[in-house]
TORGUNU-573762 format. One record per residue (C-alpha): residue number from 0; x, y, z. Coordinates in steps of 0.25 Angstrom, whole numbers, padded with zeros to 4 digits. Layout:
N
+-----+-------+-------+-------+
|   n |  east | north |    up |
+-----+-------+-------+-------+
| NUM |     X |     Y |     Z |
...
+-----+-------+-------+-------+
This chain:
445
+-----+-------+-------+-------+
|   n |  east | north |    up |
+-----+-------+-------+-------+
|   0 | -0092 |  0118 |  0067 |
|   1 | -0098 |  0122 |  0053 |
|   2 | -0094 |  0118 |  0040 |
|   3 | -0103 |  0109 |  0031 |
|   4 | -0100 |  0094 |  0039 |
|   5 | -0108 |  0086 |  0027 |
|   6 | -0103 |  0074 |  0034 |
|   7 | -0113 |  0071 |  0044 |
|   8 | -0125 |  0076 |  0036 |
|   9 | -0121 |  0066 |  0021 |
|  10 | -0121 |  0055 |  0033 |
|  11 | -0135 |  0059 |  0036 |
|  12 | -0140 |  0059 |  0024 |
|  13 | -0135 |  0047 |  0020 |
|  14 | -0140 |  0041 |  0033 |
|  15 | -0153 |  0045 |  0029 |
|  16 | -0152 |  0036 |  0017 |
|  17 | -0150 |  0026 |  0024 |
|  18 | -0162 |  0027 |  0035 |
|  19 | -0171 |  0024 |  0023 |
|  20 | -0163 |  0014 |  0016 |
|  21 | -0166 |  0001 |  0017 |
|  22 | -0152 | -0005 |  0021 |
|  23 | -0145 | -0015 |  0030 |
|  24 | -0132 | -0010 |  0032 |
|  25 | -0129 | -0017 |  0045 |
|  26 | -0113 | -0024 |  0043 |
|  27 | -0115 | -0037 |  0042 |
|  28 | -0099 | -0040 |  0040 |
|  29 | -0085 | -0035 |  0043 |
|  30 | -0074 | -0042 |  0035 |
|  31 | -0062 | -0038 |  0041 |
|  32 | -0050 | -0042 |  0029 |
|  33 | -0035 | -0041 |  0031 |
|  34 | -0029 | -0036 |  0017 |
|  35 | -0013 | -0038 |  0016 |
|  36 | -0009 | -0027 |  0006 |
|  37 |  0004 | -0022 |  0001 |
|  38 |  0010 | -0008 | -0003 |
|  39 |  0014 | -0004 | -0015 |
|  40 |  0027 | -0009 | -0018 |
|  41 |  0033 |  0006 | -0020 |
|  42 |  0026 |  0011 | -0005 |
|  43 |  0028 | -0002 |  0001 |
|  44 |  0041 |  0001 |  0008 |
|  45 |  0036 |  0013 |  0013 |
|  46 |  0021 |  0010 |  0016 |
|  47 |  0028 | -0002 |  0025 |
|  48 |  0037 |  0009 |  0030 |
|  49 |  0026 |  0016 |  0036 |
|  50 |  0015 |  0015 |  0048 |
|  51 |  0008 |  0006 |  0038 |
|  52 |  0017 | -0005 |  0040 |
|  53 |  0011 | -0010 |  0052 |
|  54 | -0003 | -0014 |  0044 |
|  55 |  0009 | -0022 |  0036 |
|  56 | -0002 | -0019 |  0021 |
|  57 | -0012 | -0025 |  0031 |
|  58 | -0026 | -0019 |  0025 |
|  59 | -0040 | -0021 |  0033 |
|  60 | -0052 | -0021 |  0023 |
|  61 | -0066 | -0022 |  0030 |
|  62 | -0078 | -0027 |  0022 |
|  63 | -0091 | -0022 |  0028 |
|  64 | -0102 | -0032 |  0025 |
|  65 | -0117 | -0025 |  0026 |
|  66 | -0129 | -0031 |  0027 |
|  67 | -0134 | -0028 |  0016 |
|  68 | -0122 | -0035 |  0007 |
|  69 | -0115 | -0022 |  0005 |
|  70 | -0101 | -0023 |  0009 |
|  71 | -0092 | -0012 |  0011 |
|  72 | -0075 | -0010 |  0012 |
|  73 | -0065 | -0004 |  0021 |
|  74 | -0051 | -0005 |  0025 |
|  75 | -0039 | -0002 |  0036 |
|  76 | -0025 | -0005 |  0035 |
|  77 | -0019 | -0015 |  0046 |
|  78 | -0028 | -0027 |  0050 |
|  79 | -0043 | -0028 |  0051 |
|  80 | -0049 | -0026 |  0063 |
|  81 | -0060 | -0033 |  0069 |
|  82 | -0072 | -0024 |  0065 |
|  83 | -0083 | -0036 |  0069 |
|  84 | -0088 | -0026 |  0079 |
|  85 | -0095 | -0018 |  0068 |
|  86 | -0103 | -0030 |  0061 |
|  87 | -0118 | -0026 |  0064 |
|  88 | -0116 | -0012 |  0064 |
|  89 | -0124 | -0002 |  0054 |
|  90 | -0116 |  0003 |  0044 |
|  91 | -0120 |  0015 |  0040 |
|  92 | -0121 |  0020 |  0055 |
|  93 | -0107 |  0012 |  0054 |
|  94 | -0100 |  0023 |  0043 |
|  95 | -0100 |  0032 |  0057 |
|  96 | -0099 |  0024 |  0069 |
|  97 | -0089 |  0013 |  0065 |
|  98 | -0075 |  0021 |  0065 |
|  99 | -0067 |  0008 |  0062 |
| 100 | -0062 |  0014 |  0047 |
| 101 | -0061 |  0002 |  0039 |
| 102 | -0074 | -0003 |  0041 |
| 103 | -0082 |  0011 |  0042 |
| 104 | -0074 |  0011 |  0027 |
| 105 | -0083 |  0000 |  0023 |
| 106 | -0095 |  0005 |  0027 |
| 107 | -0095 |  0015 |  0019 |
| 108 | -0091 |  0008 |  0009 |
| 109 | -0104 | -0003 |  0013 |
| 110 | -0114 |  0008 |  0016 |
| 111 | -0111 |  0016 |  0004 |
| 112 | -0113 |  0004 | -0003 |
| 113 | -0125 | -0001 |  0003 |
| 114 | -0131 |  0014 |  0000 |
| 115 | -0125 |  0016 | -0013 |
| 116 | -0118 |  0027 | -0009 |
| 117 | -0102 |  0031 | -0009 |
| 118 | -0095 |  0032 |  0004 |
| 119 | -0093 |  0046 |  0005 |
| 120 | -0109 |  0051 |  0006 |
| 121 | -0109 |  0042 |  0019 |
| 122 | -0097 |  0052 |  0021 |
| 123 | -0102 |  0066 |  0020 |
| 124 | -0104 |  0075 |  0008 |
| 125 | -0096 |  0075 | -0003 |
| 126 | -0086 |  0086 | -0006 |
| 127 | -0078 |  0080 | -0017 |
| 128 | -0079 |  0070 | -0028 |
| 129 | -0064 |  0069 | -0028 |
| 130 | -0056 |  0068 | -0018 |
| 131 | -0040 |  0070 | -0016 |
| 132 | -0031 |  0059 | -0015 |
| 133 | -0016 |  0057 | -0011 |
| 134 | -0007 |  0046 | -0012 |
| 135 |  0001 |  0042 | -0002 |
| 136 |  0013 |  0035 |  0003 |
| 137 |  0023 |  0035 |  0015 |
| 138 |  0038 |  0038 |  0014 |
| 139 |  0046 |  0034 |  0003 |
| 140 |  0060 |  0039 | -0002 |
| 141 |  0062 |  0049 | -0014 |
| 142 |  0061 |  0043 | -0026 |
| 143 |  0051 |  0032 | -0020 |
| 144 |  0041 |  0045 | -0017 |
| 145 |  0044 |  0051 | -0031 |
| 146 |  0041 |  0037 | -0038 |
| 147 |  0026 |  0038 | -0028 |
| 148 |  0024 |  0053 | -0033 |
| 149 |  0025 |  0048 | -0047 |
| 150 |  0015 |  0036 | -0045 |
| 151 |  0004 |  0043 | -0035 |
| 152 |  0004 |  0056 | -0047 |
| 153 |  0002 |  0045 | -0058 |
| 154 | -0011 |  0039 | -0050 |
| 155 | -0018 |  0053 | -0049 |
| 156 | -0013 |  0058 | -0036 |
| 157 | -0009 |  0071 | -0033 |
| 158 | -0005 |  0071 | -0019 |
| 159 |  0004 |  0061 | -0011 |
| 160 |  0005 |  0062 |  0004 |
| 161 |  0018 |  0056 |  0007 |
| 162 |  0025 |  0053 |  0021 |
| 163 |  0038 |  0062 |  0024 |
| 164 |  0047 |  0056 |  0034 |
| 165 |  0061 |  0059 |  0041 |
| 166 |  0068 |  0047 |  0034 |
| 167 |  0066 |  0054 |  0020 |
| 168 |  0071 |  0068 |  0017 |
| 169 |  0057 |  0073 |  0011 |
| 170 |  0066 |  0085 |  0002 |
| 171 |  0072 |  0075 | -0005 |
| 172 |  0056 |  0064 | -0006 |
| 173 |  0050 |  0078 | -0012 |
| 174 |  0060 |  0082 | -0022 |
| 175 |  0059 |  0069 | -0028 |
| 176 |  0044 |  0068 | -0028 |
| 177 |  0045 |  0085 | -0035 |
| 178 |  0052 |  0079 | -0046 |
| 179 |  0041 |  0069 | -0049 |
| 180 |  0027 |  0074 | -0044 |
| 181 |  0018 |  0080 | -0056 |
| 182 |  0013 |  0094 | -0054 |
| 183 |  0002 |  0094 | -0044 |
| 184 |  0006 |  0084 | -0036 |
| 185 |  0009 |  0086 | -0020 |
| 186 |  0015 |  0077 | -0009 |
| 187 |  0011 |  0080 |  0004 |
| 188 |  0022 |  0076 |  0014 |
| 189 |  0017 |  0068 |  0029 |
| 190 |  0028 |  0069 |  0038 |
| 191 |  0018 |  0065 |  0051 |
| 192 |  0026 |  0073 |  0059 |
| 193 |  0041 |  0070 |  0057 |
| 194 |  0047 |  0081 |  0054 |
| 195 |  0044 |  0083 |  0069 |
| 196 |  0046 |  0098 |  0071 |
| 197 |  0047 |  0114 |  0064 |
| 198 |  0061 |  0114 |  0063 |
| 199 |  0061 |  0100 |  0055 |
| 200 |  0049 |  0103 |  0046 |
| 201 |  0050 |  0116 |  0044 |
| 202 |  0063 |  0114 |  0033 |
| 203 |  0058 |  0101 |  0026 |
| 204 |  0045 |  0106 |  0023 |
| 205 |  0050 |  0119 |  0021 |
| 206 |  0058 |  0112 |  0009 |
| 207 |  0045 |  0103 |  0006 |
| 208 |  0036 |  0115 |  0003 |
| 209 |  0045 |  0119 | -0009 |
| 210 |  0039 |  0106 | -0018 |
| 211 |  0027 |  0108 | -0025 |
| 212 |  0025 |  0094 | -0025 |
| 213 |  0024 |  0094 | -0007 |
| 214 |  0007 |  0096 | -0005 |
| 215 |  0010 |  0098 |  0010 |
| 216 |  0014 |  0093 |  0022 |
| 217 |  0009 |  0085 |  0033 |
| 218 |  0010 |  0083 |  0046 |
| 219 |  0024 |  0087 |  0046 |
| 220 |  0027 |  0088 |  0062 |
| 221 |  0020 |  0080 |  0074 |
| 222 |  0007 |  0088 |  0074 |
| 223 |  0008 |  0091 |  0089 |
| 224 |  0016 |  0102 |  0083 |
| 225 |  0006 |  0113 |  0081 |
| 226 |  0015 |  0124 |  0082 |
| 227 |  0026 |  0119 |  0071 |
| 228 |  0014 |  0114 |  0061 |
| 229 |  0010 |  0132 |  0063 |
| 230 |  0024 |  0135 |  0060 |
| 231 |  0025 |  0125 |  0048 |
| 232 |  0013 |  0129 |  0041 |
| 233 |  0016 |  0142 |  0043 |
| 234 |  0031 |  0140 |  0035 |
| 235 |  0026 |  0130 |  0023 |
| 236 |  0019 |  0132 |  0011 |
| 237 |  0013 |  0119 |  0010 |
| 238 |  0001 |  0114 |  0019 |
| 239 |  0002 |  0106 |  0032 |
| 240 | -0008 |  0094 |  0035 |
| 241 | -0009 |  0088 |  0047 |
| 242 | -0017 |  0076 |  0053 |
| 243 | -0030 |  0082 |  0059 |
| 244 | -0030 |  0082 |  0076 |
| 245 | -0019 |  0073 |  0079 |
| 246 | -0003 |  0069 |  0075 |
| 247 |  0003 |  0064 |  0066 |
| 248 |  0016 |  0057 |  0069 |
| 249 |  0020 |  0041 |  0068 |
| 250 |  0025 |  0041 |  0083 |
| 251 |  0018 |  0030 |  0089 |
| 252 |  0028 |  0028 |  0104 |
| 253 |  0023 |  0039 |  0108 |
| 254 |  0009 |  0046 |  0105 |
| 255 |  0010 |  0058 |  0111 |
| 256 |  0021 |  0063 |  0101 |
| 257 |  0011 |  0069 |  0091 |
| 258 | -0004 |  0069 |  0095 |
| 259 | -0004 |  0081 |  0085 |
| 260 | -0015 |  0094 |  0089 |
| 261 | -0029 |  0091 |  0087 |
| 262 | -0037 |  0097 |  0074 |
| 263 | -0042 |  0110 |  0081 |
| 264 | -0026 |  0116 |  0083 |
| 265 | -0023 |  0109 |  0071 |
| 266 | -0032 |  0119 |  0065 |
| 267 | -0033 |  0130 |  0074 |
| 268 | -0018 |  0131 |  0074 |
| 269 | -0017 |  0129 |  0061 |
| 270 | -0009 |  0119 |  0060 |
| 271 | -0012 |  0112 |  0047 |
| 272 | -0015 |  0116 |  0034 |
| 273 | -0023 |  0103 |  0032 |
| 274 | -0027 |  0088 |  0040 |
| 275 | -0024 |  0074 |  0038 |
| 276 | -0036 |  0067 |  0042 |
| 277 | -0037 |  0051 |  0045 |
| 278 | -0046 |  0041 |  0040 |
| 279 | -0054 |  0031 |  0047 |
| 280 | -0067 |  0035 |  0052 |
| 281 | -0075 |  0044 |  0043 |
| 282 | -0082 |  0053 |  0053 |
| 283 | -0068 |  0056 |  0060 |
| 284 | -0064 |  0062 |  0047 |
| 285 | -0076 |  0069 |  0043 |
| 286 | -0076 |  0075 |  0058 |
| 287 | -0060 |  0080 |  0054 |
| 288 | -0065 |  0083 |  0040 |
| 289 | -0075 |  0092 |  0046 |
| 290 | -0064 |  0100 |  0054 |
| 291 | -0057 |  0101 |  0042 |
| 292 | -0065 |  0109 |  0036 |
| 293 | -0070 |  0118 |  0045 |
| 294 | -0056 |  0121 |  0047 |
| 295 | -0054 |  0120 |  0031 |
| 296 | -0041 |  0113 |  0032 |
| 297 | -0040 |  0103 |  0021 |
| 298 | -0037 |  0088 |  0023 |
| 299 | -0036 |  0074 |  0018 |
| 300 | -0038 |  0060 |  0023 |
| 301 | -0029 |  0050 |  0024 |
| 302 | -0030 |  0036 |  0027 |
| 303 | -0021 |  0022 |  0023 |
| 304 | -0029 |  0014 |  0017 |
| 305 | -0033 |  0005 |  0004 |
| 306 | -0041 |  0010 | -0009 |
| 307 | -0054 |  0008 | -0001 |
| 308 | -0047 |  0018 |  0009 |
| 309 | -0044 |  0029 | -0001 |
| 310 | -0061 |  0027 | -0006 |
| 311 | -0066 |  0030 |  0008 |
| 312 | -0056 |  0043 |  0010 |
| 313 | -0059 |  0049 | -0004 |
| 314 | -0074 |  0046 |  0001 |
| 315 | -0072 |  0051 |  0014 |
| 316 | -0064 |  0063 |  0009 |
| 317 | -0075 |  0068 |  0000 |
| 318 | -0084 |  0072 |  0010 |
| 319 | -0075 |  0081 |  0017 |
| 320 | -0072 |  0095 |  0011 |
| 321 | -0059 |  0097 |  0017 |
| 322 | -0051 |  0084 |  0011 |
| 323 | -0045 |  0091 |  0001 |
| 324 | -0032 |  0086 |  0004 |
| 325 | -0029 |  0073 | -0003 |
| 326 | -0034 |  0060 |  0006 |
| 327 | -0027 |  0046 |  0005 |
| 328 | -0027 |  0032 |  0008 |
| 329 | -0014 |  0029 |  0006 |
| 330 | -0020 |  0016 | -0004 |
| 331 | -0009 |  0019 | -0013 |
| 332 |  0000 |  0011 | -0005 |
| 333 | -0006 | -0002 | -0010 |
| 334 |  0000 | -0012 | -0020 |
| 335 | -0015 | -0017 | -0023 |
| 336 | -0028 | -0013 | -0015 |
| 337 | -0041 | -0020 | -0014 |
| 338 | -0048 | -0005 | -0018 |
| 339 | -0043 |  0003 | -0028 |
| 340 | -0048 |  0017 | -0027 |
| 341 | -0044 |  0026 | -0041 |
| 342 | -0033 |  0034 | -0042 |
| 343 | -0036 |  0048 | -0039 |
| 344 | -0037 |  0058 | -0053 |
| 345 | -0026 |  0070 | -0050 |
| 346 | -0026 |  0067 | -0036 |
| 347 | -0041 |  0066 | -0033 |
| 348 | -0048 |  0053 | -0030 |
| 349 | -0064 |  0053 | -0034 |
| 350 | -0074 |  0050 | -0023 |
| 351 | -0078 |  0035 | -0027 |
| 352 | -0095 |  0037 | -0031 |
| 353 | -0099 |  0022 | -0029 |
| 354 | -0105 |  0017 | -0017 |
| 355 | -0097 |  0015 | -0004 |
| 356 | -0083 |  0018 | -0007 |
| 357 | -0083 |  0016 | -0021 |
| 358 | -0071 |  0007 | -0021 |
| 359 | -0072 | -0007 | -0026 |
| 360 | -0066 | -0018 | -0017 |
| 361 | -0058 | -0029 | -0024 |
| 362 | -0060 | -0042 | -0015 |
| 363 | -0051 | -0050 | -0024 |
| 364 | -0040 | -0041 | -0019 |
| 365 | -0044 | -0041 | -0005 |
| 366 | -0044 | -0057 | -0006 |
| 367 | -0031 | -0055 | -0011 |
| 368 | -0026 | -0043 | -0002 |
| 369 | -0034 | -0053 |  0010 |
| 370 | -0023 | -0064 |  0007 |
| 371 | -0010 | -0058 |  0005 |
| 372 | -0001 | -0060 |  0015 |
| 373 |  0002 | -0050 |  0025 |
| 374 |  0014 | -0041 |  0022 |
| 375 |  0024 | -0042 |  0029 |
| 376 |  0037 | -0031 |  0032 |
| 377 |  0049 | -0036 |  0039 |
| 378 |  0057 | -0029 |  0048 |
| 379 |  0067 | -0016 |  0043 |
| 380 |  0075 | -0008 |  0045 |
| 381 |  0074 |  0010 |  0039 |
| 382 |  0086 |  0015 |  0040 |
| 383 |  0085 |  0032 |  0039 |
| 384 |  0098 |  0037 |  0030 |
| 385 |  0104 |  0049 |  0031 |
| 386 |  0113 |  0056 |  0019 |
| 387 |  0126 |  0056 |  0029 |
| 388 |  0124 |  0041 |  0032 |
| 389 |  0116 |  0042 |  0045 |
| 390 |  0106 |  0031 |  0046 |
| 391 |  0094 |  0028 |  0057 |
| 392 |  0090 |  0013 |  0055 |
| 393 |  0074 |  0010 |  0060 |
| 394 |  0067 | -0004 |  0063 |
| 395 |  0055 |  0003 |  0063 |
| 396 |  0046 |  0013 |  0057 |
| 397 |  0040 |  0020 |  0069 |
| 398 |  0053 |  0019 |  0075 |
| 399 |  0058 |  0030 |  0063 |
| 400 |  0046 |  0037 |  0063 |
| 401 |  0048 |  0039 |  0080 |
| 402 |  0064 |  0042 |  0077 |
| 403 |  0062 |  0051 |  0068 |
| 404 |  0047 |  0058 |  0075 |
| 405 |  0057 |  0061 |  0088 |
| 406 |  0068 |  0066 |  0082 |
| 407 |  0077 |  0055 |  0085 |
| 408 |  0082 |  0055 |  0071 |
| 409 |  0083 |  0066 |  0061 |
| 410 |  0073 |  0068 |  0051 |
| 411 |  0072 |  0072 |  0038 |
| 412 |  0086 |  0073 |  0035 |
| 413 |  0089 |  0078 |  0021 |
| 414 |  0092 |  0065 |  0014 |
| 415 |  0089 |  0056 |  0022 |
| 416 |  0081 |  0041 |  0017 |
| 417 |  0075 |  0027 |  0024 |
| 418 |  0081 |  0015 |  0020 |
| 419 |  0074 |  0001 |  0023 |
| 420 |  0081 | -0011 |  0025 |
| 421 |  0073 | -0024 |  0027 |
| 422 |  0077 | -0036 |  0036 |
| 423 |  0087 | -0044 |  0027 |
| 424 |  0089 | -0053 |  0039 |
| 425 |  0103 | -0049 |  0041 |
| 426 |  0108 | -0048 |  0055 |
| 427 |  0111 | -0032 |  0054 |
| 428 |  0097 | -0030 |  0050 |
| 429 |  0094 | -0038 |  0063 |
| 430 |  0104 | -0030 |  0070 |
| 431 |  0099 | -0017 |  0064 |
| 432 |  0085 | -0020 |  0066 |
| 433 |  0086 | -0024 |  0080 |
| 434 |  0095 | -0011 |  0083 |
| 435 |  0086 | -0004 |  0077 |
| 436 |  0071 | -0008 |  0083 |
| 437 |  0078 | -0003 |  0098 |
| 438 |  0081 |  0012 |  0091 |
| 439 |  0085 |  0017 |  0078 |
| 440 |  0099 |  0014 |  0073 |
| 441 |  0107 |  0026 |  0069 |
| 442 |  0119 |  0024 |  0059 |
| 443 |  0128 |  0034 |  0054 |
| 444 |  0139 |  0044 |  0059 |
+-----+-------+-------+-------+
């Protein structure tokens, strides 16, 4: 393969650095803390909505201890694991060979800092100064997304990457975020794969394309389906981004509904104007990054994460010359954060210069964050309303995403809206709730 992979040769040079430096960068601790975060009030509902309500605001932050004094940050959402394994290890060998991603995080962060450099030169050669940025949240109604439109413009964003599915009609979600967006500012819509199939897809996004404000599209059927992604791209305007080599639907009873086509048909067969590449470990996305570009398809990266998280993209995403796409943390999602990275300036965030990540660490707030109680969700009920009175009542979020995914209910319907109700201890909640954890509960006539 050719190209200019700079990647593995900015690591060598740095490691030569480092063979003549002085140093001790031997991990002398791990500090594995249990954060207990909230959303934002307005995203809350949402946010607990999603496949992030299993972590339940639960934030891991890893403080890397070196030998030499120099401490170093990382994070991951859910609870901490037990990363004791790792104490004794050389850390700058570890920025490659430990592929555990929050505390690879902090060793950037500990080695840029111990060799007074920032995080992206142990990265790869920089391509950009600026990198950018999207905000981002999951499904909200109307005028909820409208009012988030209004809010992420304000901050200096310029592109929101927002979740589209079945239980909202996303013609009605667009028209109200065209009336507020300035000039300049795009959505790009995820559907990860519900609107299942051509015949589906086809007359929604067909509609969709019409609004200036719509950026593109991603994922918009089970990726397994190469032959409709042809036949989509082929009938839009607006580009197409899927997630590189793999699928990209919330099914989780079975795995073998959408393993999705592996990078080399995605490109091959042209089935994709642009990736969605994963964080974690660094090399695996440089390694993606690297395909990217001989195949000059843009992309972005995108992760869930803190402000310490959005740092270590907009690093990572410097080096590669094909993140032209705008990345994301989802850190917007926070009511307060323990890292604050700055707002991005007409929708680019600047590479941070100091050493490590560049992000400062305020450990009053993770004392405080450290002793919050956990957040707790009790049981609900959605309930998917259709304009002629037709309801489908959930207990659970996969069991919609799953009813919907196979067809069981329609989607989409022009119209159509999610109501929550939360348990207010009355026995035809418990009745519902029971009736409805067996199977979804269809009312209507």
């Amino acid at each position: 393969m050719s190209g200019d992979l700079t990647a593995p040769s900015a690591f060598a040079w740095v490691s030569g650095i480092y063979d003549y430096l002085e140093h001790d960068m031997i991990i002398k601790e791990i500090a594995e803390i249990q954060l207990n975060m909230r959303y934002k009030p307005e995203l809350a509902a949402c946010v607990q909505r999603s496949g992030l309500r299993a972590s339940l605001g639960r934030v891991a932050l890893y403080r890397v201890e070196l030998d030499n004094g120099v401490v170093g940050y990382g994070d991951g959402t859910g609870v901490p694991d037990d990363v004791s394994a790792f104490v004794g290890r050389d850390a700058f060998i570890g920025l490659r060979q430990i592929a555990h991603g929050g505390v690879q995080m902090a060793l950037y962060d500990a080695v840029g800092k111990a060799l007074g450099v920032p995080a992206h030169q142990l990265m790869g050669k920089q391509v950009r100064d600026r990198v950018p940025f999207a905000y981002w949240s999951c499904c909200l109604s109307p005028e909820e997304w409208a009012r988030q439109v209004e809010q992420a413009a304000a901050l200096g964003y310029r592109v929101y990457k927002f979740k589209c599915r079945p239980w909202w009609d996303p013609i009605e979600q667009i028209e109200a975020v065209a009336k507020v967006a300035p000039p300049g500012f795009t959505c790009w819509l995820d559907f990860n794969g519900h609107l299942r199939e051509v015949r589906q897809a086809l007359p929604v996004l067909r509609e969709l394309d019409r609004y200036d404000c719509v950026g593109g599209f991603e994922s918009p059927m089970p990726q397994r389906d190469g032959e409709g992604y042809r036949q989509l791209r082929a009938k839009l305007d607006k580009p197409i981004a899927a997630h590189y080599g793999g699928g990209c639907c919330h099914v989780r009873s079975d795995p073998t509904f959408d393993r999705g086509v592996s990078a080399v048909d995605q490109i091959a067969r042209g089935l994709c104007d642009g990736f969605v590449l994963g964080g974690g470990h660094v090399q695996g996305v440089l390694d993606r990054a690297a395909v990217a570009q001989e195949a000059k398809l843009p992309f972005w990266i995108q992760v869930v994460g803190t402000g310490l998280r959005a740092a270590w993209v907009v690093h990572l995403a410097s080096v590669c010359r094909q993140a032209t796409l705008s990345s994301l943390a989802a850190h917007n999602i926070w009511d307060r954060d323990f890292a604050l990275s700055p707002s991005p300036v007409a929708g680019f965030a600047a590479v941070p210069e100091g050493p490590g990540l560049g992000v400062e660490v305020d450990e009053a707030m993770v004392a405080e964050l450290g002793q919050a109680e956990p957040l707790e969700i009790g049981r609900e009920i959605t309930t998917v309303v259709h304009p002629d009175g037709v309801k489908w009542h959930f207990a659970s979020e996969q069991q919609r995403h799953e009813t919907f995914y196979f067809g069981s209910a329609p989607g989409f319907v022009r119209g159509v809206r999610l109501e929550t109700r939360a348990d207010d201890g009355s026995a035809d909640f418990d009745d519902l709730f029971r009736r409805g954890k067996e199977a979804p509960v269809l009312e209507g006539k």
